[in-house]
C-alpha positions in Angstrom: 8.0 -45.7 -31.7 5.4 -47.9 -29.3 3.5 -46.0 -27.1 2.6 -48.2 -23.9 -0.9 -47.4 -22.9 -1.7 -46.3 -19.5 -3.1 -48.3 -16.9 -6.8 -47.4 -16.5 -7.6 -47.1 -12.5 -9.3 -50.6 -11.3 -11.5 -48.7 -8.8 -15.3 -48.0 -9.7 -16.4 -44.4 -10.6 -19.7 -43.6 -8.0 -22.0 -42.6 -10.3 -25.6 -41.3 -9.7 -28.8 -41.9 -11.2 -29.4 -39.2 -13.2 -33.3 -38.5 -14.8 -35.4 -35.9 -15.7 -36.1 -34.8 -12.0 -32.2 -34.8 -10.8 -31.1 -30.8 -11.1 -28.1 -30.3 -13.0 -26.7 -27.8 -10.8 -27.6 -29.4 -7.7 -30.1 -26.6 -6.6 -32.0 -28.5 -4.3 -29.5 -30.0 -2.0 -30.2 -28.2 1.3 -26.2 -29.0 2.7 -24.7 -27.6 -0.1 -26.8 -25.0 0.1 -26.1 -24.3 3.7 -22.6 -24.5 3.5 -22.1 -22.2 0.3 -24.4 -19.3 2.2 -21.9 -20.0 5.2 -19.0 -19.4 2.8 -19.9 -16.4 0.9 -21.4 -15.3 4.7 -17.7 -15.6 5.9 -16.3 -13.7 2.4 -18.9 -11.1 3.5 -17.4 -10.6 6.4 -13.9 -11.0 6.0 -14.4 -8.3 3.3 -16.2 -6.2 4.9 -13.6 -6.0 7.6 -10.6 -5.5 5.2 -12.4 -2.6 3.7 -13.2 -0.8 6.8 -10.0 -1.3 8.1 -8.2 -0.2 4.5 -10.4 3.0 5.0 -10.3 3.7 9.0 -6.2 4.0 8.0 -6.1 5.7 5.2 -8.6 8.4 7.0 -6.2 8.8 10.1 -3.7 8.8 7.4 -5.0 12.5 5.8 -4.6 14.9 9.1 -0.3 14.1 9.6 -0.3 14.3 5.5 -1.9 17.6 5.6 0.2 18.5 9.0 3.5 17.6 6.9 2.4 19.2 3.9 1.3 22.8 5.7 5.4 22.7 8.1 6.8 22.3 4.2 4.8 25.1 3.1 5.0 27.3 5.8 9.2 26.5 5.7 9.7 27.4 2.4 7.4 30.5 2.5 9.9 31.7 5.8 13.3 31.2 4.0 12.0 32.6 0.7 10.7 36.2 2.4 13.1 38.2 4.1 10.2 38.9 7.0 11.6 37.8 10.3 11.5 33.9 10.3 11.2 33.9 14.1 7.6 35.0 14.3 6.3 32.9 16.7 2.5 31.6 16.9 1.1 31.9 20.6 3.8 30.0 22.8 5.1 27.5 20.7 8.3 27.6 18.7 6.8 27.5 15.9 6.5 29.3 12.8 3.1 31.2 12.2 1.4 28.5 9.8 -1.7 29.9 9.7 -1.3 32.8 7.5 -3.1 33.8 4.2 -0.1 33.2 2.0 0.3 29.3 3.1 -2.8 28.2 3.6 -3.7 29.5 0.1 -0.9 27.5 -0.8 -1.9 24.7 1.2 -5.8 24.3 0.1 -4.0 24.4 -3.6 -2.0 21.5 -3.1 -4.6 19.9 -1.3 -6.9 20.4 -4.6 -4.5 19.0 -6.7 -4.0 16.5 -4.9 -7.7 15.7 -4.6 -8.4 15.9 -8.4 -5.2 14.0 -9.5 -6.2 10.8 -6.9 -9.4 10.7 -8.9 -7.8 9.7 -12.6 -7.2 5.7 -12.7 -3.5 5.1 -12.8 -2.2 1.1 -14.4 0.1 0.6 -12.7 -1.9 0.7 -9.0 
């Protein structure tokens, strides 16, 4: 089985002088320096603004959450009581929320939920 070798590129490789003054890293070249601190300047930035917008919605995320989770509450507590289910809060057609029994209920769930958001999950 012959094996052809490959043909080795014609064109010269630019190399640099390299001595005992030349940085390995390239530490001293002011563009490169300049144009990596404009890159992770940028990074910054662009993180930055994902983050605050990531946490701007999940805060006006948490009142509706606890709005839904208080009209469940409140729901089941009304069918499950044989109290009249038509007791109204001020003007509104409403059911009267704000009573002991749910919002007991509701600062419970809300605790829960609090603790359980805490422990890492894998598959997030």
């Amino acid at each position: 089985m012959d094996v052809e070798p490959r043909a080795i590129n014609p064109e010269p490789i630019e190399t640099q002088v390299i001595d005992e003054t030349v940085p390995l890293l390239g530490g001293d070249n002011e563009a490169a320096t300049a144009a990596n601190a404009a890159i992770r300047r940028r990074t910054v930035i662009i993180l930055t603004t994902c983050l605050v917008t990531l946490e701007l919605g999940l805060y006006l995320s948490a009142a509706p959450q606890t709005e839904l989770s208080e009209q469940n509450i409140c729901n089941v507590y009304y069918s499950s009581r044989s109290e009249d289910p038509t007791k109204l809060s001020g003007s509104t057609q409403q059911y009267d929320c704000k009573i002991e029994p749910v919002q007991t209920e509701l600062a419970f769930l809300s605790a829960w939920l609090d603790t359980l958001g805490t422990i890492p999950s894998e598959s997030t």
